[in-house]
KEKE-3310 file (N, C-alpha, C; in steps of 0.2 Angstrom, whole numbers, plus 5000, padded with zeros to 4 digits):
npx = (5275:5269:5276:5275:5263:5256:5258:5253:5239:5234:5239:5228:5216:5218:5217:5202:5196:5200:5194:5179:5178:5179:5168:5157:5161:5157:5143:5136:5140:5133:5119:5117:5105:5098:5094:5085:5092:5083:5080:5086:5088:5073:5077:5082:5077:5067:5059:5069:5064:5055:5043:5030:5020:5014:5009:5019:5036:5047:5057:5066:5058:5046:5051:5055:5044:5038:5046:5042:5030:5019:5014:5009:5017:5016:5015:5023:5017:5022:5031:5025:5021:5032:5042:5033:5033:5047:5051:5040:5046:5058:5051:5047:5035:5016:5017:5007:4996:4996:4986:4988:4989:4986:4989:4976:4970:4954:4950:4948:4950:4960:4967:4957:4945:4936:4943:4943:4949:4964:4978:4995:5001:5011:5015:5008:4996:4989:4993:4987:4973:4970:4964:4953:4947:4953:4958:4951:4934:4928:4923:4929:4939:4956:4968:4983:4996:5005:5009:5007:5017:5029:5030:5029:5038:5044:5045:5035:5025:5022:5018:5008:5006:4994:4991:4989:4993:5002:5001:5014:5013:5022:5030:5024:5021:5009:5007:5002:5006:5003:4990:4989:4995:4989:4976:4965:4964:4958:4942:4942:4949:4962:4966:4966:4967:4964:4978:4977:4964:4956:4950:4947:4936:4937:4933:4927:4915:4902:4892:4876:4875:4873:4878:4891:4896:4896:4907:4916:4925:4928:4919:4911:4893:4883:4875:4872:4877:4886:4885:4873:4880:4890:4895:4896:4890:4896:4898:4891:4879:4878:4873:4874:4885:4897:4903:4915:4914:4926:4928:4918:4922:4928:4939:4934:4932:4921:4914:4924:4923:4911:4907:4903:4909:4924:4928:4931:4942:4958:4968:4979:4989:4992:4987:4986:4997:5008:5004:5007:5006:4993:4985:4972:4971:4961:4952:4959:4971:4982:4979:4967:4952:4938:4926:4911:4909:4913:4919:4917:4922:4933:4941)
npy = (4908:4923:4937:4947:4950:4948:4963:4970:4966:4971:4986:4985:4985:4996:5007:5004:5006:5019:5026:5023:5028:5044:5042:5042:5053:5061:5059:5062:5075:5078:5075:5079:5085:5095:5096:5103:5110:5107:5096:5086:5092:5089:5074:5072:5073:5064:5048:5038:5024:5021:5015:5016:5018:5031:5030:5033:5024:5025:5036:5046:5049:5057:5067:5073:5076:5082:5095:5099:5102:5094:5087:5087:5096:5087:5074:5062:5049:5042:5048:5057:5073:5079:5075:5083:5098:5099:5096:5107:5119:5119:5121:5132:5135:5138:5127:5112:5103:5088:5073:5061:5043:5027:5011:4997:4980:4973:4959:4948:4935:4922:4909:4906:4905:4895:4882:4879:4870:4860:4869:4867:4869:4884:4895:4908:4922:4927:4915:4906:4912:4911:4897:4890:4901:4903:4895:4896:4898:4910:4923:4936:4937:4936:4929:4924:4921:4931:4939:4954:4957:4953:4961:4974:4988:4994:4986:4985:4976:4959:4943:4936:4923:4922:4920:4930:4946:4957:4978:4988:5001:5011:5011:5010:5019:5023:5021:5014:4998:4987:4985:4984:4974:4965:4951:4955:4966:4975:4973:4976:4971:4976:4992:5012:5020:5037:5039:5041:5038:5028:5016:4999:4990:4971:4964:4958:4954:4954:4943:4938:4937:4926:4918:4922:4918:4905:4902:4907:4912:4925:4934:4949:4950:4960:4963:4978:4982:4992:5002:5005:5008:5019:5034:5045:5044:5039:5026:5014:5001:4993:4985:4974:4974:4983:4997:5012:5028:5039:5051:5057:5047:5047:5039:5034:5019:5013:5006:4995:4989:4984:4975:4960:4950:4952:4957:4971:4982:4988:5003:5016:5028:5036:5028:5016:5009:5001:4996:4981:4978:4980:4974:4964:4962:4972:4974:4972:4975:4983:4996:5002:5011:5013:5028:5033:5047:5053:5067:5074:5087:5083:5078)
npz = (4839:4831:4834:4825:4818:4830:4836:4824:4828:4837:4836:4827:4834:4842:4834:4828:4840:4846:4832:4836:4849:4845:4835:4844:4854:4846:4841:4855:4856:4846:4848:4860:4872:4883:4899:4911:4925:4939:4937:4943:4956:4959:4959:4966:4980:4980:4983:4976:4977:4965:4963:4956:4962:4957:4946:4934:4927:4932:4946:4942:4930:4934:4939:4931:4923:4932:4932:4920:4921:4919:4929:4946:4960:4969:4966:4971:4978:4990:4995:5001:5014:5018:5006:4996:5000:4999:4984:4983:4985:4976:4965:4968:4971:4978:4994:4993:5004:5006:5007:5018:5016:5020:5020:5022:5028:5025:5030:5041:5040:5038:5046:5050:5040:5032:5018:5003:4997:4995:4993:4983:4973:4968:4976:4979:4980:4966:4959:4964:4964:4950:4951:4949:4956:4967:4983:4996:5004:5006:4996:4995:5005:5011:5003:5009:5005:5002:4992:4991:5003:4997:4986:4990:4993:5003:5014:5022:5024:5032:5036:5046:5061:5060:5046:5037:5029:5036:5040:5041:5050:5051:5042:5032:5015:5011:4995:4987:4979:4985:4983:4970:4966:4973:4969:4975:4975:4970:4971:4985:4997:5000:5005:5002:5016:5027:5035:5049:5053:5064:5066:5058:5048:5047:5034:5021:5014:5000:5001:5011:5028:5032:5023:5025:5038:5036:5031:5039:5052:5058:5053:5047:5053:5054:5061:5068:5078:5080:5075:5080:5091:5090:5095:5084:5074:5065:5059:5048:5043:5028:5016:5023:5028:5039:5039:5040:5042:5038:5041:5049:5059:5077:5084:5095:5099:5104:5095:5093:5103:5105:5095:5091:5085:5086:5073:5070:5073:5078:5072:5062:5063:5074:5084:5101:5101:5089:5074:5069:5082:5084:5077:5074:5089:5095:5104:5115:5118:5128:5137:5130:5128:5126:5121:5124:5126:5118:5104:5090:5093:5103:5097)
capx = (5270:5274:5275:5272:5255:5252:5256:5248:5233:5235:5235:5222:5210:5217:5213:5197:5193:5201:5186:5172:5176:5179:5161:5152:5158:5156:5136:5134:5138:5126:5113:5114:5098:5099:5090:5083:5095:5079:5074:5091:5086:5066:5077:5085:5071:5063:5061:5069:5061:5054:5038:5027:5012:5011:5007:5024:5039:5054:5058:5067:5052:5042:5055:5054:5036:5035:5048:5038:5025:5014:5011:5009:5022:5014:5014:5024:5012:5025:5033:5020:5020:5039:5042:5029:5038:5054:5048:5037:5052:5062:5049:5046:5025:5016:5015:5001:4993:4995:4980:4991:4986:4989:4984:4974:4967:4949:4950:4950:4949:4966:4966:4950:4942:4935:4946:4937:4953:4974:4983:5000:5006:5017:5014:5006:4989:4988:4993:4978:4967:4968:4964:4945:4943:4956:4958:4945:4928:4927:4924:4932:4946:4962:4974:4988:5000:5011:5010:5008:5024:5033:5029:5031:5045:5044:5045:5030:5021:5024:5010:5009:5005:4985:4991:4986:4997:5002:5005:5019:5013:5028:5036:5022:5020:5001:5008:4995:5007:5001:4984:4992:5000:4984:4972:4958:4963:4952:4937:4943:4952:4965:4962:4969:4962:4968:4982:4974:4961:4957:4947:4943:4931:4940:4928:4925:4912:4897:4888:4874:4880:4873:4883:4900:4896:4898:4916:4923:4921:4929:4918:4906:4887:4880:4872:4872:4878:4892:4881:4870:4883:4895:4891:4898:4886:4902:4900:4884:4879:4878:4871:4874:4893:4898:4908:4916:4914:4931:4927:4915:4926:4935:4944:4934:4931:4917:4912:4928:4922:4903:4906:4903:4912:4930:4930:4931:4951:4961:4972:4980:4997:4992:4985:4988:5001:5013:5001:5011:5003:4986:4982:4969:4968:4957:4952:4963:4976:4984:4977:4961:4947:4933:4923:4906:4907:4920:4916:4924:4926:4935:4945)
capy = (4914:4930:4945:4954:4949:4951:4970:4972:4964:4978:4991:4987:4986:5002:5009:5004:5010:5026:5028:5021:5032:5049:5043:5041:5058:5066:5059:5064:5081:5081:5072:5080:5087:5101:5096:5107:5109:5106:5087:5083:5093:5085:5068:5070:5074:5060:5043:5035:5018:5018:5010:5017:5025:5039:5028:5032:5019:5029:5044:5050:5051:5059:5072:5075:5078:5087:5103:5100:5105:5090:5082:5093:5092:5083:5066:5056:5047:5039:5053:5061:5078:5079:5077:5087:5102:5098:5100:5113:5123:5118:5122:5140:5137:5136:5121:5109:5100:5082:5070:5054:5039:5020:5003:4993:4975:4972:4955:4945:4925:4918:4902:4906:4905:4887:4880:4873:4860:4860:4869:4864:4874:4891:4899:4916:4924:4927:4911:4903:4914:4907:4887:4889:4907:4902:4890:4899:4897:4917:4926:4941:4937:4935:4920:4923:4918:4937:4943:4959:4957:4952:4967:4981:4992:4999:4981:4987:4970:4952:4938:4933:4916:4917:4917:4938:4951:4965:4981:4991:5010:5014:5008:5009:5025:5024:5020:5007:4994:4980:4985:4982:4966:4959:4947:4956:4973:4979:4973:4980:4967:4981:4999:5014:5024:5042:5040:5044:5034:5023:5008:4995:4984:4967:4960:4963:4949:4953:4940:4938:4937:4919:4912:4923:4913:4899:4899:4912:4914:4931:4938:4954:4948:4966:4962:4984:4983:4996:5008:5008:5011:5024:5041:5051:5039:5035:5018:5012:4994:4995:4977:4970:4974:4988:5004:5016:5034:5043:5059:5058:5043:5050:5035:5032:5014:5010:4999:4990:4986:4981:4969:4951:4945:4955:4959:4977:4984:4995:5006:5020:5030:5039:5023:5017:5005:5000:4990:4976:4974:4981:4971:4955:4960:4974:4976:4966:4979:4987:5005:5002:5013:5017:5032:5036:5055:5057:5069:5076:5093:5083:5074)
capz = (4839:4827:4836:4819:4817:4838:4835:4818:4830:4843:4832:4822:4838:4845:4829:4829:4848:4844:4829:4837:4854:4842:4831:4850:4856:4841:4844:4859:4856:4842:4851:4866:4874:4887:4903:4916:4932:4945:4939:4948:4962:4962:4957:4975:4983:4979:4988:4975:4978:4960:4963:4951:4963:4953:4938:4931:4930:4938:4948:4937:4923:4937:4942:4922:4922:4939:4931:4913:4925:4917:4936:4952:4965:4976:4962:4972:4983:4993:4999:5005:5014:5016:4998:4993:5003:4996:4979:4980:4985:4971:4959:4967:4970:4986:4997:4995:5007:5004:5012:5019:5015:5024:5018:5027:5026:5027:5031:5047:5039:5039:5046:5053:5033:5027:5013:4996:4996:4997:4989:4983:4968:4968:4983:4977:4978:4959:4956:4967:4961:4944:4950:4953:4959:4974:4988:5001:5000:5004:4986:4993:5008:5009:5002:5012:5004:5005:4985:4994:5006:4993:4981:4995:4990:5007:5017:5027:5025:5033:5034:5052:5062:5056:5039:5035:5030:5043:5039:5048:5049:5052:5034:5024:5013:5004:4989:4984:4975:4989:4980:4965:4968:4975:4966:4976:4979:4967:4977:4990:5002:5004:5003:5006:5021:5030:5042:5057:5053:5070:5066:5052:5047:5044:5034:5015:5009:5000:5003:5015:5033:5034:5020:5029:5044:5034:5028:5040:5061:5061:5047:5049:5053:5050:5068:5067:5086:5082:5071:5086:5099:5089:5098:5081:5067:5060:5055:5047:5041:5023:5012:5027:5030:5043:5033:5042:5039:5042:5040:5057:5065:5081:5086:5102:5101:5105:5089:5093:5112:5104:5092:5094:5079:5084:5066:5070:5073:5078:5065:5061:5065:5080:5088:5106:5100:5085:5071:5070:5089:5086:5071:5077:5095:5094:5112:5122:5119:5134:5136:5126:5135:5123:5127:5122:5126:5113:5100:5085:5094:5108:5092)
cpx = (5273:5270:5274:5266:5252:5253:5254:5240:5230:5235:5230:5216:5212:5215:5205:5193:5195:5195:5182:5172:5176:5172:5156:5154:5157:5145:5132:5133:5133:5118:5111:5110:5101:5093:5092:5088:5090:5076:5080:5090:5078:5069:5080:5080:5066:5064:5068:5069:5056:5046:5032:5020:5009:5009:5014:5032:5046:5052:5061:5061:5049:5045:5055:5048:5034:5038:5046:5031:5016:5011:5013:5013:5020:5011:5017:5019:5016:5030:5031:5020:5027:5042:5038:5031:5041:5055:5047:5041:5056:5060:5047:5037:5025:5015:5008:5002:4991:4992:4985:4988:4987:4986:4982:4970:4962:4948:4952:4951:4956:4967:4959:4944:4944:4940:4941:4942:4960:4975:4989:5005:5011:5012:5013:5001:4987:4988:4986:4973:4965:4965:4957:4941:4948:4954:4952:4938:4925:4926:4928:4938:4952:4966:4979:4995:5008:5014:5011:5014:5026:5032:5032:5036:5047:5045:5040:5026:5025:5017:5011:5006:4997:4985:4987:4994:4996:5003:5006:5017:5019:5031:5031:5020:5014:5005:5006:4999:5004:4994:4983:4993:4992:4979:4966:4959:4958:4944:4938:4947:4958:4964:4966:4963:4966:4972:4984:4967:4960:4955:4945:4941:4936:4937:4926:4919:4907:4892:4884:4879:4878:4878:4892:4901:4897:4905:4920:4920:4921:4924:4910:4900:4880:4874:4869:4874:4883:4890:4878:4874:4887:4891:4891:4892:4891:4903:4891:4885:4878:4879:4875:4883:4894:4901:4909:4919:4920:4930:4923:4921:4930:4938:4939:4932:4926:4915:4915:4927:4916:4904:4908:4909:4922:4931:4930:4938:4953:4968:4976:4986:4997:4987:4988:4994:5003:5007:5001:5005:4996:4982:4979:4967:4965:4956:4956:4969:4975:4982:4971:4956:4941:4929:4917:4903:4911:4917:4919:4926:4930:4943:4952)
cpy = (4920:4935:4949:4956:4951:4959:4973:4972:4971:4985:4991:4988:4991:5008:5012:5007:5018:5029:5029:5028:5041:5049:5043:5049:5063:5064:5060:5071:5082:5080:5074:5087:5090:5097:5101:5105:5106:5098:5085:5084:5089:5077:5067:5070:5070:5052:5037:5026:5014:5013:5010:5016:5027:5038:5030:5026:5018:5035:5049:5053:5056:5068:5077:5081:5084:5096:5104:5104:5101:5083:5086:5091:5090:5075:5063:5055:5046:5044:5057:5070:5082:5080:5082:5094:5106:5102:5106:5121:5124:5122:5129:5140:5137:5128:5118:5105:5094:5078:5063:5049:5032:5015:4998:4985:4974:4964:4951:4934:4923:4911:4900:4906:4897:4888:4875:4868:4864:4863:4869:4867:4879:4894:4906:4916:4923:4921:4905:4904:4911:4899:4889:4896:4906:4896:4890:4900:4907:4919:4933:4942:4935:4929:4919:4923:4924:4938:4950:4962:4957:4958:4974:4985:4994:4993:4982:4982:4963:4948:4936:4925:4915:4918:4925:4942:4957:4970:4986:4997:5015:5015:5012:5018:5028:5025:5016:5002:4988:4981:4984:4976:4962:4956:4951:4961:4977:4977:4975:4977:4972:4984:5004:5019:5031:5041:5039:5041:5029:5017:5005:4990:4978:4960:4964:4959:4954:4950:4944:4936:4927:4915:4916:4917:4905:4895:4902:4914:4922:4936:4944:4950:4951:4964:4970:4986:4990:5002:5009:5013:5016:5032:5046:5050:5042:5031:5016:5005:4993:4987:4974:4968:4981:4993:5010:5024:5039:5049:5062:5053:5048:5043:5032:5025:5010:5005:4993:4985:4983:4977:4963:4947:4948:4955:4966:4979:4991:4998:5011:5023:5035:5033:5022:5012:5004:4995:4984:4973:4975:4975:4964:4955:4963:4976:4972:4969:4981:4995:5005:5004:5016:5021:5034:5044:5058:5060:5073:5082:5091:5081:5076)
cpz = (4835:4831:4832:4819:4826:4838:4831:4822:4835:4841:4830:4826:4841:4841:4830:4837:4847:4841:4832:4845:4850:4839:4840:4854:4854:4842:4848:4859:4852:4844:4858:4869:4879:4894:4911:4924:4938:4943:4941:4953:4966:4964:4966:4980:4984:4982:4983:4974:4970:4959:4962:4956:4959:4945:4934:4931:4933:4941:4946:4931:4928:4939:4935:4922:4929:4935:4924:4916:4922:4923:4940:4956:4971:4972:4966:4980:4989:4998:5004:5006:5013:5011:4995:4992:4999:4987:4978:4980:4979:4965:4959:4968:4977:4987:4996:4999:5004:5010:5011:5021:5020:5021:5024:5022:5028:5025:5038:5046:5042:5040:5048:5047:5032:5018:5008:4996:4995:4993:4989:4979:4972:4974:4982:4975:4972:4956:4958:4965:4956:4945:4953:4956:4968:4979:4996:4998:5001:4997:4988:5000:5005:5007:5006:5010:5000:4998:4987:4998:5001:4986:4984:4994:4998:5015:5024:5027:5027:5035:5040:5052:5060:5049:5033:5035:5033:5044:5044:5047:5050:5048:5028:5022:5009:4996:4984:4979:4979:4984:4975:4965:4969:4972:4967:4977:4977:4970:4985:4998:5006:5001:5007:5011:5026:5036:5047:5058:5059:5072:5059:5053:5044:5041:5026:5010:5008:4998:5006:5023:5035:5029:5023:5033:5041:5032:5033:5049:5063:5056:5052:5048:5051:5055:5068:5077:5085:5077:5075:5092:5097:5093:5092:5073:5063:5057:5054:5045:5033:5018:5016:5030:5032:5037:5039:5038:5043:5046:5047:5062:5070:5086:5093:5103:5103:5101:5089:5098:5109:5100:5091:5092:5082:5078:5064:5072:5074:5075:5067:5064:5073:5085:5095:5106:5092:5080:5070:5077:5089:5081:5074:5082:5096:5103:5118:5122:5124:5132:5132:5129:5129:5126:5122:5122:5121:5108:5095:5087:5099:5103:5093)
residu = (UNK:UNK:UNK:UNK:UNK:UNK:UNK:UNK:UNK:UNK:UNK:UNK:UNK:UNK:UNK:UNK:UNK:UNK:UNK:UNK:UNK:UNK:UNK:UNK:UNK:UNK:UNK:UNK:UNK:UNK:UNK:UNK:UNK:UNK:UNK:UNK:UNK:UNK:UNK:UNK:UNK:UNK:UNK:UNK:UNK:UNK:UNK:UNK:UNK:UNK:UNK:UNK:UNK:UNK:UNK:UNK:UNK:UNK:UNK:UNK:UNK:UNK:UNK:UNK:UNK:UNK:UNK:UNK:UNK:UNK:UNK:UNK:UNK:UNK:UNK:UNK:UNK:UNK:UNK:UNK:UNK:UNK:UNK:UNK:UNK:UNK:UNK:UNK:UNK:UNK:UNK:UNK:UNK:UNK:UNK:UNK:UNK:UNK:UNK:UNK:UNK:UNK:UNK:UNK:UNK:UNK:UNK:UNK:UNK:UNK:UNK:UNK:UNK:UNK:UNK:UNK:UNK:UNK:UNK:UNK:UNK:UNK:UNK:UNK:UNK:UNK:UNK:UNK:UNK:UNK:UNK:UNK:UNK:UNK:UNK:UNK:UNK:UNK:UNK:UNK:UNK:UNK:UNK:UNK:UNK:UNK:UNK:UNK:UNK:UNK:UNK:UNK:UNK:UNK:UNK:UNK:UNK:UNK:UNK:UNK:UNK:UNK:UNK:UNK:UNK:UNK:UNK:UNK:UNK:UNK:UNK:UNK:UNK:UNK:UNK:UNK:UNK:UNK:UNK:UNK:UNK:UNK:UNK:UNK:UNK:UNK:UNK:UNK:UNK:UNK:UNK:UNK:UNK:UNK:UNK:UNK:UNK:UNK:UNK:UNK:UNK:UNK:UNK:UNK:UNK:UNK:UNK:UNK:UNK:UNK:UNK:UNK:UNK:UNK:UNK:UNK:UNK:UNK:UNK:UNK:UNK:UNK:UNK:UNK:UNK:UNK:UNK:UNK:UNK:UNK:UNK:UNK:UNK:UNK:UNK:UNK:UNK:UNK:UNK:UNK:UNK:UNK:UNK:UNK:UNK:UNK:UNK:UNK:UNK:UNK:UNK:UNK:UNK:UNK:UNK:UNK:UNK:UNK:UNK:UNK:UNK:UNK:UNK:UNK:UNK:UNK:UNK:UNK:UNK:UNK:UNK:UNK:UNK:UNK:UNK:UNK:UNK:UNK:UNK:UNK:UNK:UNK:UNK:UNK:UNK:UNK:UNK:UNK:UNK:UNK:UNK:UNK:UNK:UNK:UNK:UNK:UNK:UNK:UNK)
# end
């Protein structure tokens, strides 16, 4: 081996890296842009979880936009009222008042939902959807098959034993990617709903209630048993599918206690139990006491 040519070789790539790192920080300086000391302080601020709520596709672009002053400090969904805070500190405004959201499922089928025939492919909603409009004769439940889990930035979904995902109120942050992710979210399968929210309807067909009861045991019948008994007319029957009206709801239960179908639920983060536990049993919770004197000034 010639050592002449091994050190010719050695120089001439030290050379070369010499230049190239001389031309790289001679471009830097020429090229470098002056950025705002507070999108490092929004960038910390921020959940960084990346999961593109806010319609944006980092937190850093977002942190961008918040001290550009072309999105309001309270865009990151995910963060909520804590971030919002945090920020509006940063940027020297007043605090807003940010309304916190939760996702919920309006769906009670799972295994309790007639099957049109097997499926066997790739194990993902979006991919069943496309074989025929899906494997369920529902046109607007759930698949199961945890597109949603698996998207969650925030692991606040898992798909229990009837074949439904579950979500953890404790995790999730209303950032609507599950609603994204989902083949049906845009009909409304999941949704987002306020927080403190205390009951949902688990049942999003519209259909008639004769052709639900055909595919699906748990499905709403729009019987109006729980538009009758609500003491606050918070929940009306609406083309023959219940809809609960937040804005009156005061959580007391009764709609959950009246009807037949259990396809009414019990929700939200100030609930008498953990979602995960409430999700399916509805009145058969421990501590469950609906009251019909309840009224939103007792709320």
């Amino acid at each position: 081996m010639d050592i002449t040519l091994m050190i010719k070789a050695i120089a001439a790539l030290s050379v070369i890296g010499v230049v190239a790192a001389a031309m790289l920080a001679g471009a830097a300086r020429k090229f470098h842009v002056e950025v705002d000391a507070r999108v490092e302080e929004v960038l910390a601020a921020l959940p960084g979880s990346n999961c593109g709520a806010c319609g944006n596709p980092s937190c850093f672009t977002v942190a961008m936009a918040i001290v550009a002053e072309t999105m309001p400090v309270t865009a990151c969904v995910a963060g909520g009222q804590p971030v919002a805070d945090t920020v509006a500190g940063i940027m020297g405004v007043e605090k807003c008042e940010v309304a916190a959201v939760v996702s919920v499922r309006h769906c009670g089928g799972g295994l309790a939902a007639t099957k049109r025939f097997d499926y066997s492919g790739l194990q993902s909603c979006n991919s069943v959807a496309r074989l025929a409009g899906g494997d369920i004769l529902c046109p607007a439940g759930c698949f199961g098959y945890g597109d949603c889990a698996q998207a969650c930035p925030f692991d606040a979904i898992t798909v229990d034993s009837r074949g439904l995902p579950v979500i953890d109120l404790a995790r999730c942050t209303g950032c609507g990617v599950c609603i994204q992710e989902c083949p049906r979210g845009a009909q409304g399968l999941l949704a987002m709903i306020p927080e403190e929210a205390a009951v949902v309807v688990r049942c999003n067909s519209k259909d008639r209630p004769r052709a639900r009861k055909g595919y699906c045991s748990m499905c709403c019948i729009g019987c109006k048993k729980c538009e009758k008994a609500c003491p606050n007319d918070a929940i009306h029957v609406v083309d023959f599918l219940a809809v609960v009206d937040y804005d009156k709801c005061t959580g007391c239960g009764v709609c959950v206690e009246v009807c037949p179908q259990e396809c009414i639920d019990l929700t939200g983060r100030m609930a008498i139990a953990p979602a995960t536990e409430l999700d399916g049993r509805a009145d058969k919770v421990d501590g469950f006491e609906p009251s019909r004197d309840r009224n939103r000034d007792d709320a």
